[in-house]
C-alpha positions, 0 to 999 in steps of 0.5 A, spaced: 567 226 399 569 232 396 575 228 393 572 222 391 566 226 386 572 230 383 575 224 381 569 221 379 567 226 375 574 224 371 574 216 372 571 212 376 577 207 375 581 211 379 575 212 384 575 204 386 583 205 387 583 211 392 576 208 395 581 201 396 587 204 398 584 208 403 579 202 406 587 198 407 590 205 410 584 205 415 584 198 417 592 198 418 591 205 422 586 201 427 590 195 428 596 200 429 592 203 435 590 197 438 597 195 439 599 201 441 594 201 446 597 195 450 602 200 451 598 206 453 596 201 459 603 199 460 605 207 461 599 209 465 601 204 469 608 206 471 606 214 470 600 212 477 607 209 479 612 213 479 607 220 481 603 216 487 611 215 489 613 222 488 607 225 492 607 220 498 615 222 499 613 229 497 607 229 503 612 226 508 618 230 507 619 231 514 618 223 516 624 224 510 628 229 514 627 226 521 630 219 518 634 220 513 631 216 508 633 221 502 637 216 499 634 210 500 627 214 497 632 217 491 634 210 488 626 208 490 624 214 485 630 213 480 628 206 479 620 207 478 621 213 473 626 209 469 620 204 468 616 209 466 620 212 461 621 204 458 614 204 456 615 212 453 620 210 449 617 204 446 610 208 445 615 213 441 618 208 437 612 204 436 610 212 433 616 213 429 614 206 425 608 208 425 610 213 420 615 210 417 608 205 413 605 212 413 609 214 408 610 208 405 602 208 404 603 215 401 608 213 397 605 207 395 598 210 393 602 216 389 606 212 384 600 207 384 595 213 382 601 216 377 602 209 374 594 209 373 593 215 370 598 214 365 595 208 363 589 212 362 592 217 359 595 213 354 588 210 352 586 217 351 581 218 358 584 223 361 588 229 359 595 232 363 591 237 366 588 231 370 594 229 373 596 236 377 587 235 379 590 228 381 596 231 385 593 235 388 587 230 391 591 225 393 595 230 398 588 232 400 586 226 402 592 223 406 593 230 409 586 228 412 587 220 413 594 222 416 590 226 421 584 221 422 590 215 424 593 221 429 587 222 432 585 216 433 592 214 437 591 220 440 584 217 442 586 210 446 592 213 449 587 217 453 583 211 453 589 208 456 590 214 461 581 213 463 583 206 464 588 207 469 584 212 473 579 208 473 582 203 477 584 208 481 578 210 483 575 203 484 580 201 488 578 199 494 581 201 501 586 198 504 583 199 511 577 197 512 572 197 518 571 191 522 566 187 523 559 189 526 564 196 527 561 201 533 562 209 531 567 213 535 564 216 541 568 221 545 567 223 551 572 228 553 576 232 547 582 234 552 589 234 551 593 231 556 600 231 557 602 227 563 609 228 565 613 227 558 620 227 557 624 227 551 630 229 548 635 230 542 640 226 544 644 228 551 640 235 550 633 235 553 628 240 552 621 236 556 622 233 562 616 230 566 612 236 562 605 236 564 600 240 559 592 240 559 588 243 554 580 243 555 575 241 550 575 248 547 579 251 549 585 255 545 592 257 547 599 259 544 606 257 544 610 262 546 618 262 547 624 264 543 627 260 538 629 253 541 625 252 547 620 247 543 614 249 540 615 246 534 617 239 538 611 239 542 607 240 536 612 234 533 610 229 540 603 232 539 602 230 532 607 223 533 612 225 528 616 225 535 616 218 540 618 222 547 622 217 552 617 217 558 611 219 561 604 219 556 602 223 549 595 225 548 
């Protein structure tokens, strides 16, 4: 506003140039933005992607240890983070673009401005002080332009990011309750181990192994290294499978 009453003390033929030129620098910065958004949604998207991949394979390390599945998860990650950085570098190279009209707008509106002037001067309404005045003005202006078109990028990438959150959150999930669906009611909270065997390979560590624990009641693993604390949790938890007898 500031800019427009300064020049406007001066000639108002110069306001109606700057007032035209930054209504098309705006409408160009919207349309930008909206473009950019389709973009922003396709690299939301592959950013869920490749995060959700990384902390499921993240939380199931020891199912990648057990399994040997490292390469295969490796490759599977390579491959989604490879799309995510696709749609990065097209939202850089949209940008850069961007800036390269940016500076021609600048360009255009200084020459154009500075052309104006002259003419003006020629037929005496302004001085050559003027023409710093308009200068100096015109920097103002694009500096406070350039930074309403970043902010406004800035805005529907973060809208693009909103969006992909949201799909999120209203997903619905994947395992749903049966029909006319009953509440778990448990009658016992023992855990039972009812003569379970199992072994690495030739090495056994349980043979009909046999364990109750009551509900309540508390117990600790006591042994040395290797006689199979760790594996008792394992077969408990059902990241082990035992070769025969029944797992709580």
């Amino acid at each position: 506003m500031f800019i427009i009453i300064a020049l406007g003390l001066r000639n108002l033929t110069l306001v109606g140039a700057l007032v035209l030129w930054t209504v098309i620098y705006l409408i160009f910065s919207f349309s930008t933005a909206k473009k950019r958004q389709k973009i922003d949604l396709q690299k939301s998207a592959a950013d869920s992607i490749a995060g959700a991949h990384l902390a499921d394979t993240t939380a199931n390390n020891l199912n990648l240890k057990i399994f040997n599945g490292y390469t295969t998860e490796e490759a599977l990650y390579q491959k989604k983070i490879s799309t995510q950085y696709g749609f990065q570098l097209k939202a850089w190279l949209f940008d850069r673009d961007i800036e390269s009209y940016v500076n021609f707008f600048t360009m255009v509106l200084e020459v154009g401005m500075m052309a104006l002037a002259v003419v003006l001067w020629r037929q005496g309404t302004l001085t050559i002080g003027d023409f710093a005045l308009i200068q100096g003005l015109i920097m103002q202006l694009f500096e406070r332009l350039r930074n309403v078109s970043s902010n406004m990028r800035s805005i529907y990438d973060s809208l693009g990011s909103a969006n992909e959150m949201t799909d999120i959150l209203t997903t619905p999930y994947e395992v749903q309750d049966a029909p006319n669906a009953k509440s778990i009611t448990l009658s016992n909270g023992a855990v039972t181990f009812n003569d379970v065997t199992f072994g690495y390979h030739a090495d056994k560590i349980f043979k009909q192994f046999n364990l109750k624990i009551a509900s309540k009641e508390r117990l600790a693993l006591i042994g040395s290294s290797g006689s199979g604390k760790t594996t008792l949790v394992k077969l408990l938890l059902r990241f082990l499978m035992s070769t025969a007898g029944r797992l709580p």
